[in-house]
C-alpha positions as CSV (number, residue, x, y, z in Angstrom):
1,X,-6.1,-47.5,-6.8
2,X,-7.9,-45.7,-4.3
3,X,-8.6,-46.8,-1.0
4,X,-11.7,-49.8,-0.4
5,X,-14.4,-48.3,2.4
6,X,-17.2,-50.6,3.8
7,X,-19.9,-48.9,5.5
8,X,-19.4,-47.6,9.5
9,X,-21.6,-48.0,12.8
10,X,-24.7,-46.6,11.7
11,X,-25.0,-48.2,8.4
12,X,-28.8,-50.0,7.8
13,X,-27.8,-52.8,5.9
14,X,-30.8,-53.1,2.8
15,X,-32.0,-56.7,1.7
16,X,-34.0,-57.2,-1.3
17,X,-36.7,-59.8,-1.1
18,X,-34.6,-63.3,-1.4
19,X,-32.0,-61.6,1.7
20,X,-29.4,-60.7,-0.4
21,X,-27.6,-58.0,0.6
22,X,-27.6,-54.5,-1.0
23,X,-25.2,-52.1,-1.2
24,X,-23.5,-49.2,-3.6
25,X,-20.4,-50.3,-5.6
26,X,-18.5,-47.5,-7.0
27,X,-15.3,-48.1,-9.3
28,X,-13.2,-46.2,-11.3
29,X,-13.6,-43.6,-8.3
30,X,-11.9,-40.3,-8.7
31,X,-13.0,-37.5,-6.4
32,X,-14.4,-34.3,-7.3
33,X,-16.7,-32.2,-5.0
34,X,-17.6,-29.5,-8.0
35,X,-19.6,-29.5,-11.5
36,X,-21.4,-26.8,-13.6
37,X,-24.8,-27.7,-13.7
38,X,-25.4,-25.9,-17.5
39,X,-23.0,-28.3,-19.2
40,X,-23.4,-31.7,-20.0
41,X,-20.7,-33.7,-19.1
42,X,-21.7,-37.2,-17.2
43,X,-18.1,-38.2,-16.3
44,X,-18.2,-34.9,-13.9
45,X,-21.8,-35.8,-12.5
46,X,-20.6,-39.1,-11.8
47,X,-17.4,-38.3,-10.2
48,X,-19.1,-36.1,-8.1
49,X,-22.1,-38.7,-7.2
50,X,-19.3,-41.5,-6.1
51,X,-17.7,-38.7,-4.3
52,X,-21.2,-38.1,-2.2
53,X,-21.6,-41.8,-2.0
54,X,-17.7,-41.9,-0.7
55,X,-18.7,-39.3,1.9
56,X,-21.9,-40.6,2.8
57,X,-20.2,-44.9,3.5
58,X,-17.6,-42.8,5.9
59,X,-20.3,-41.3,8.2
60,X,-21.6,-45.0,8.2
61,X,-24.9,-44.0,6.7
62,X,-24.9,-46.0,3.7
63,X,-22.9,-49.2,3.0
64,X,-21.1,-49.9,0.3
65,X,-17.7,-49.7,-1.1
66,X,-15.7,-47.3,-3.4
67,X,-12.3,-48.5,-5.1
């Protein structure tokens, strides 16, 4: 199991309109940084989207967490 981040020090926290807090929850998480864009293969595209989400909660710029 990989590693839980939260979001760092210059995270905007998002609210929807009843104040409940919004964030990105990524599971199942395994990192990958490279796809071919002429195949189709969705468990690549989304291995490399957690891993820009991953990258973008340690900078502190989004919140979330990844697991």
């Amino acid at each position: 199991m990989a590693n839980i981040l939260q979001g760092g020090v210059r995270d905007t926290i998002y609210k929807d309109s009843s104040g409940t807090e919004q964030k990105f929850v990524v599971t199942n998480f395994n990192e990958d940084f490279s796809f071919n864009c002429d195949v189709n293969d969705t468990l690549v595209t989304s291995d490399v989207l957690a891993t820009l989400i991953q990258t973008l909660i340690r900078k502190g710029i989004i919140n979330g967490t990844v697991a």
